[in-house]
Short mmCIF file of the C-alpha atoms (twelve columns), coordinates in Angstrom:
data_MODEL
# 
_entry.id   MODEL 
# 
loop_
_atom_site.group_PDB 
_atom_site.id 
_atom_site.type_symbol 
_atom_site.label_atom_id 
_atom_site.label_alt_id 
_atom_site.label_comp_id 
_atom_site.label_asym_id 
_atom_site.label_seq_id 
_atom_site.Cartn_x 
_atom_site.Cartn_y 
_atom_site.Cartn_z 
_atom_site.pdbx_PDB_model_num 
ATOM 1  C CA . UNK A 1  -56.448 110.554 46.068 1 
ATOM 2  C CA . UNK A 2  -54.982 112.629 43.166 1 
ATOM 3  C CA . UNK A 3  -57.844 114.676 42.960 1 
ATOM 4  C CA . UNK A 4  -57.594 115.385 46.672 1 
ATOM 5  C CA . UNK A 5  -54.265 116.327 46.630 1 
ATOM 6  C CA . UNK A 6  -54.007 118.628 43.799 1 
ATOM 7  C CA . UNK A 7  -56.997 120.506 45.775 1 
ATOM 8  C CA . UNK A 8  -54.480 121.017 48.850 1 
ATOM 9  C CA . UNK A 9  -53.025 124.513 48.857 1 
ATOM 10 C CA . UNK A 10 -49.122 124.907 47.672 1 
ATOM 11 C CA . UNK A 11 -48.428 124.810 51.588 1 
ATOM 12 C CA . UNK A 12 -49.707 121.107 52.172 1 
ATOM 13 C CA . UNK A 13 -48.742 119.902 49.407 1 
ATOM 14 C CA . UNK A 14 -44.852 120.879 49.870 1 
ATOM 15 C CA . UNK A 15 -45.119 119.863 53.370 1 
ATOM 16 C CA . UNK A 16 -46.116 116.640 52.232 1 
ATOM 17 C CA . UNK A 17 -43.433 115.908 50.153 1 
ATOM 18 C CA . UNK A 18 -40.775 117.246 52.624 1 
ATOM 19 C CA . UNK A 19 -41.454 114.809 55.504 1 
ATOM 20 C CA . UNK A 20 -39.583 112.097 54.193 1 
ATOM 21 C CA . UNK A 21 -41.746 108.720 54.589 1 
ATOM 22 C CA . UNK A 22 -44.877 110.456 54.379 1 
ATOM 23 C CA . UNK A 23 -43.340 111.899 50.682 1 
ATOM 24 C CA . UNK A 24 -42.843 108.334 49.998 1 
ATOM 25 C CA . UNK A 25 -46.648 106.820 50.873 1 
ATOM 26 C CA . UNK A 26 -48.021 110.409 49.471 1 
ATOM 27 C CA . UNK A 27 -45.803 109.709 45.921 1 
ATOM 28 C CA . UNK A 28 -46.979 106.124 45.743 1 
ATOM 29 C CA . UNK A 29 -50.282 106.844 46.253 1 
ATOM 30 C CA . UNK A 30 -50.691 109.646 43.753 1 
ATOM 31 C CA . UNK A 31 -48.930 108.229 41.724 1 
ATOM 32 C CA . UNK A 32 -51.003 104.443 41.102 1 
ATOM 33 C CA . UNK A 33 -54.136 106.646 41.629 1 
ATOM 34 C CA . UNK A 34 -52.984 108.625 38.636 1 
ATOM 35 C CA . UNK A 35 -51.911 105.788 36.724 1 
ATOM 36 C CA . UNK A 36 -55.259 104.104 37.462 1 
ATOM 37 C CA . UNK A 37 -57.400 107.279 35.399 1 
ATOM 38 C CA . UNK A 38 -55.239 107.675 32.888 1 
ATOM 39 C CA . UNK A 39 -53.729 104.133 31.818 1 
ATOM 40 C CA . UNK A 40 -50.997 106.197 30.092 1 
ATOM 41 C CA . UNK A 41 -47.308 104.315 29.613 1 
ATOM 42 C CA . UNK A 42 -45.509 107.910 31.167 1 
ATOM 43 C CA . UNK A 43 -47.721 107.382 34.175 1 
ATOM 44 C CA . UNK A 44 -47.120 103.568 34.560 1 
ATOM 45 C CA . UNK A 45 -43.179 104.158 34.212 1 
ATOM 46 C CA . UNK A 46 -43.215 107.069 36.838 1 
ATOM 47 C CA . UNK A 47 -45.388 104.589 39.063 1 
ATOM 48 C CA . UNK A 48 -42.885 102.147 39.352 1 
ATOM 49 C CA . UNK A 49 -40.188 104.735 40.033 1 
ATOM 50 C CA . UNK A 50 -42.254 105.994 42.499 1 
ATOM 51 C CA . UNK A 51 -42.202 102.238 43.882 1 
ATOM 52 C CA . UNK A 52 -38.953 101.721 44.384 1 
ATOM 53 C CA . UNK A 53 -37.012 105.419 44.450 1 
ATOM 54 C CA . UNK A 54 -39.707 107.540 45.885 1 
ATOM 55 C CA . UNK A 55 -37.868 109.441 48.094 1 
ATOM 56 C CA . UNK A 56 -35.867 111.093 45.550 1 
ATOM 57 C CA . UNK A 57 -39.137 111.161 42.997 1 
ATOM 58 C CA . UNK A 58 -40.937 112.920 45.750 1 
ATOM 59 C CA . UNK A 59 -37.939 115.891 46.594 1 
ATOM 60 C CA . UNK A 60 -37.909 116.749 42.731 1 
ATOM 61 C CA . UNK A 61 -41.685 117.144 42.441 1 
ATOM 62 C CA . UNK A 62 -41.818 118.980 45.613 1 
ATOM 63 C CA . UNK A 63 -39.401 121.601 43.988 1 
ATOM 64 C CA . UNK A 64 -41.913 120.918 40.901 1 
ATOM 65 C CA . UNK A 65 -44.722 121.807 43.197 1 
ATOM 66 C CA . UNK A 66 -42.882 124.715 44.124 1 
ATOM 67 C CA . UNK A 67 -42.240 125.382 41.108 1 
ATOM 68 C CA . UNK A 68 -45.129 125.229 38.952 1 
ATOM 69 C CA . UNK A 69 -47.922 124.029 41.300 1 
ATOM 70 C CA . UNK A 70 -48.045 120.740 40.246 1 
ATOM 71 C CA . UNK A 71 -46.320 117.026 39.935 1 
ATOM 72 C CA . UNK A 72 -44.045 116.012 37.520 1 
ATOM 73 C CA . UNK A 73 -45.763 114.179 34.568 1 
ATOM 74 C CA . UNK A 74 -49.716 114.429 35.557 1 
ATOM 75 C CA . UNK A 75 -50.946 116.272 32.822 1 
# 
């Protein structure tokens, strides 16, 4: 799922994260999917933000997106 959303234009992706509980599913999903390839303690921390605060998680990395093109912490 992280692979599939990084290929999404700038567009999609921001739109994503704007509609506010399809930012939330979109975050979480990401997010574990991430977590689950790289098994890193920065993605497992984010992860469980993502859980339980996503909405405001998922506003910052849409700015993020805007930004810089990509999500906070997946690199």
């Amino acid at each position: 799922m992280f692979d599939s959303f990084n290929k999404q234009s700038k567009l999609v992706k921001i739109i994503l994260l704007l509609i506010p509980f399809v930012n939330w599913i979109t975050e979480l999903v990401t997010r574990w999917d991430f977590y689950s390839k790289k098994k890193t303690t920065a993605s497992l921390i984010i992860a469980l933000i993502v859980t339980f605060l996503g909405l405001p998680i998922g506003f910052i990395d849409c700015i993020a997106i805007l930004l810089t093109d990509k999500m906070i912490l997946t690199e």
